[in-house]
C-alpha positions as MATLAB code, in Angstrom:
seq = 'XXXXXXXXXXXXXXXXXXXXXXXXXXXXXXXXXXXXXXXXXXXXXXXXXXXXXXXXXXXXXXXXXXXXXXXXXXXXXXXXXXXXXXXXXXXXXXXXXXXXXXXXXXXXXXXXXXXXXXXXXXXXXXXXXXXXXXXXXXXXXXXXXXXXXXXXXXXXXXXXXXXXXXXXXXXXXXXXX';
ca = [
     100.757   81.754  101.161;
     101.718   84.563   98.593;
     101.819   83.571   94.883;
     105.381   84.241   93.724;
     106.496   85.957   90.329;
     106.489   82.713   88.142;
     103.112   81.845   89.165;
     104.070   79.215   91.932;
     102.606   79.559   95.336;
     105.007   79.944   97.598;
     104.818   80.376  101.733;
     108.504   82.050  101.395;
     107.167   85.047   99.575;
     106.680   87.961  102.343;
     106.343   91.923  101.568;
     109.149   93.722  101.065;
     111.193   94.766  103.795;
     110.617   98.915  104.813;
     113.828   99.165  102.718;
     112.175   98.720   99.678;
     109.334  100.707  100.120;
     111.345  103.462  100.876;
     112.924  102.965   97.407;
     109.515  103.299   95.906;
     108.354  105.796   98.075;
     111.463  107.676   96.752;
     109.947  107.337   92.853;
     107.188  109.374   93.701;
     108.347  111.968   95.653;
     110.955  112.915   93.000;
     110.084  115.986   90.991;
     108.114  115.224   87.595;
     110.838  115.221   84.433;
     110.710  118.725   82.883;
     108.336  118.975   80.033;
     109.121  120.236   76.827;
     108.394  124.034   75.981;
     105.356  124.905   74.090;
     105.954  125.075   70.044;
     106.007  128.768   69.325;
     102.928  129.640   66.807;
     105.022  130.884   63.953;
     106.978  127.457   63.981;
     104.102  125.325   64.472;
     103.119  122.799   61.143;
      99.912  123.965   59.734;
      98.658  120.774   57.955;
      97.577  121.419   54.658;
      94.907  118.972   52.840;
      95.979  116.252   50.755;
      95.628  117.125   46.745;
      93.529  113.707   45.332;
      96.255  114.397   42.563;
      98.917  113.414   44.533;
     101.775  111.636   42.107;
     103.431  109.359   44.201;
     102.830  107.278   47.195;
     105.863  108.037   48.894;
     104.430  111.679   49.201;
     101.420  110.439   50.694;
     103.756  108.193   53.217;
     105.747  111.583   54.353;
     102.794  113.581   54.626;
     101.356  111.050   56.617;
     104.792  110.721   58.884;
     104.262  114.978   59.181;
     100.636  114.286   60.344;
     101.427  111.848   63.004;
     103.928  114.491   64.157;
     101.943  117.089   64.344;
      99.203  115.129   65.818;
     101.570  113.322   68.374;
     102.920  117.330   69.359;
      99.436  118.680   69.794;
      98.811  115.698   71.971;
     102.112  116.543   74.208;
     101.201  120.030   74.468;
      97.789  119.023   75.343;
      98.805  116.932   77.550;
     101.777  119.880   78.952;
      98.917  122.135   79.113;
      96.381  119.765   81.429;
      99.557  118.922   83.737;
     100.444  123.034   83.746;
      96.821  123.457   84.676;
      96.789  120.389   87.345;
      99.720  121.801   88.596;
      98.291  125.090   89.223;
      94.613  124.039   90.598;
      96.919  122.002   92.791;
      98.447  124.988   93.686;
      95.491  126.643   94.572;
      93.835  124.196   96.151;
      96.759  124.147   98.604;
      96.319  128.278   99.360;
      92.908  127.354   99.883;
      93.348  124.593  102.591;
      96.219  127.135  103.862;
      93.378  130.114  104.191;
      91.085  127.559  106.004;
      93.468  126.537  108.126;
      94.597  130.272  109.567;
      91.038  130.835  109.365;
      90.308  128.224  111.751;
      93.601  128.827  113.858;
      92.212  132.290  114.637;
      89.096  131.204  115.183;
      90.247  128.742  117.958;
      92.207  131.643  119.530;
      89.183  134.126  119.577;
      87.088  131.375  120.475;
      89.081  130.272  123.331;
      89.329  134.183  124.053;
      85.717  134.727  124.348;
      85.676  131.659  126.569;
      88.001  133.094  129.005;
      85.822  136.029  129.097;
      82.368  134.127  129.589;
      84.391  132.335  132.422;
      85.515  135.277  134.254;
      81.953  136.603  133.853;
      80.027  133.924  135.381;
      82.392  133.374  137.819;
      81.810  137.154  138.980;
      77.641  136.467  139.061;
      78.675  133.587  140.660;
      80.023  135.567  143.525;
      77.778  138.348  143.581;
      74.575  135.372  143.501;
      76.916  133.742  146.954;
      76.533  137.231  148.308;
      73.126  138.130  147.281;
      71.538  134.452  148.882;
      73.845  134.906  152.486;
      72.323  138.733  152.584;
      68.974  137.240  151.676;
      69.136  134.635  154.902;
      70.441  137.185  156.865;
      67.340  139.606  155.954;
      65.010  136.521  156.503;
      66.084  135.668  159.673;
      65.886  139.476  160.934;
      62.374  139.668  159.588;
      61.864  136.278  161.633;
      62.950  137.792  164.667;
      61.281  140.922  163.999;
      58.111  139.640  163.719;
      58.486  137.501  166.658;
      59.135  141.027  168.543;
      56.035  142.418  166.831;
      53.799  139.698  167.965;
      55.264  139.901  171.778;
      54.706  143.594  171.704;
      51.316  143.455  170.249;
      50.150  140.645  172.631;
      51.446  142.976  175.672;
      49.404  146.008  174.649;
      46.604  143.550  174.258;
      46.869  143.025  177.833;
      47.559  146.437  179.108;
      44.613  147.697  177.615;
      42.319  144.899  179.118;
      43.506  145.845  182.279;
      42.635  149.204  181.622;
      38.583  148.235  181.049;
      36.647  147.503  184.129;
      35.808  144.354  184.530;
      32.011  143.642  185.156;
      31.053  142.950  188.383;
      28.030  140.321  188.937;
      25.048  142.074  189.455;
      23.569  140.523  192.670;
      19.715  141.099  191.251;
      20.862  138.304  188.359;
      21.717  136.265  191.412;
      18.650  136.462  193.349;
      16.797  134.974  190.468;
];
């Protein structure tokens, strides 16, 4: 239940339809009205102070009318000036974010560049570490054999050279003890 304009709760009352908002949307995306231009020095009303021997009170009414002008035109161009300067840190604020952006666009792109790099790199140890650990088997199993070979070679000289040395015959005097 929405509560309608004249205060009465109503469950007819739904939010506008897209419509609508678009037609408010529109309101704010319209361009600000122009402001006025800035009152030139040499025309601006310098306010004078009021003589305590003022005659009349209609004097005093004017030069209070002047005052409120003046007052109510410094307030506009005050108020100019803030928007001017809104407008412009606005402005900058925008090449700023803009900067940042690129910044981070080209970033990305050497970023993504280095990456491609690294990749190719490690792929390429990746390779050369393949063919490093199949040459390393290969050596180990050669040096397996190898020593295999060694060890049959060395047991066989072993054995020629006992058969070289005569071998001790009994002595027949140990026997006859």
């Amino acid at each position: 239940m929405f509560a309608s304009l004249d205060g009465i709760v109503s469950d007819d009352a739904v939010f506008s339809s897209w419509d609508d908002s678009l037609e408010l949307m529109s309101m704010f995306l319209q361009p600000p009205p122009p402001t006025p231009p800035p009152i030139p020095p040499h025309q601006a009303v310098v306010m004078e102070p009021v003589n305590s021997n003022s005659s009349s009170n209609s004097d005093d009414h004017d030069h209070d009318q002047s005052n409120r002008t003046v007052n109510m035109s410094a307030a506009e161009e005050r108020k100019r000036r803030r928007m001017v300067s809104n407008r412009e840190s606005a402005r900058r604020s925008r090449q700023r974010k803009q900067r940042h952006l690129e910044d981070l666009r080209s970033q990305a792109n050497r970023l993504r560049v280095h990456n491609r790099e690294v990749s190719a790199h490690l792929e390429f140890v990746t390779h050369h570490c393949r063919l490093l650990r199949r040459d390393n088997e290969r050596l180990r199993s050669e040096s397996s054999v190898l020593r295999r070979k060694l060890s049959d070679i060395h047991r066989i000289m072993l054995f020629r050279q006992l058969q070289h040395f005569p071998r001790p015959q009994p002595q027949s005097s140990l026997l006859l003890c």
